[in-house]
C-alpha positions, 0 to 999 in steps of 0.5 A: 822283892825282885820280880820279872814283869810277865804283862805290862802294867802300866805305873809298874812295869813292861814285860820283861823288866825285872822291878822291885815291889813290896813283898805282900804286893808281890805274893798276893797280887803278881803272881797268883794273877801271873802278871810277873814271877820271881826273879831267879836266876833260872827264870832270868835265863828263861827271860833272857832267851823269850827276849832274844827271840822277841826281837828276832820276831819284831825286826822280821816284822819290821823288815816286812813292813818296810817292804809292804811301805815301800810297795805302798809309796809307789802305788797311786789309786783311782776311785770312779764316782757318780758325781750330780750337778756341780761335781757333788759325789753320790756318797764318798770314798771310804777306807772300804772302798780304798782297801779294796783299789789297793787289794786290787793292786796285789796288796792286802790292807785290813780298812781299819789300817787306812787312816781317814779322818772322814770319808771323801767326799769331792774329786781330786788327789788325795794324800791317805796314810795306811799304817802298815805295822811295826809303827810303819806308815806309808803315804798313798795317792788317791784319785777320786774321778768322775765316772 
């Protein structure tokens, strides 16, 4: 039986990608779990059009990201520190704290998106990614200074 992927299932198939399966597979498992229906005619037409308008939406996204990376490449921001004997810092600069310099900055950035193995922890020039979306990354510098 041929039938249309409404979610993705891995070994199986991504939304939106017509398969074949074995019927009983297909009645007692797909589609009472509406994971995929019968691939119609009518139902490829539906498909046909959720897919032109999901890719009208992901390259709107993806412009919008290119635009945000490209903001993000220019900006270089500066952490003020605490530092004891011997420039050691009291604590560290965090995605927290980066997310906000770049709010700061007029650009909002949730701190799960800035890509920090491990906190800072010494003075000097940092190169941190920050995912933007759509699989965009920009490359940002970050000062860390005594205060």
């Amino acid at each position: 039986m041929k039938i249309i992927m409404k979610k993705d299932i891995e070994g199986l198939g991504k939304a939106g990608d017509v398969v074949s399966v074995k019927d009983g597979y297909a009645r007692n498992y797909l589609m009472p779990k509406d994971f995929a229906i019968k691939a119609t005619r009518s139902n490829m037409k539906i498909v046909d059009e959720l897919q032109k308008n999901e890719a009208k939406k992901s390259k709107k996204t993806e412009t919008a990201a290119q635009n945000i990376a490209k903001k993000l490449q220019d900006i270089s921001v500066t952490a003020t520190v605490k530092v004891g004997e011997e420039d050691k810092l009291f604590g560290a600069v965090t995605a927290q704290i980066i997310s906000e310099l770049i709010a700061e900055k007029g650009i909002e950035i949730d701190k799960h998106n800035i890509l920090l193995d491990e906190p800072i922890k010494e003075l000097g020039v940092f190169d941190v990614a920050v995912k933007v979306g759509a699989g965009i990354k920009a490359v940002i510098k970050v000062w860390v200074v005594k205060e």
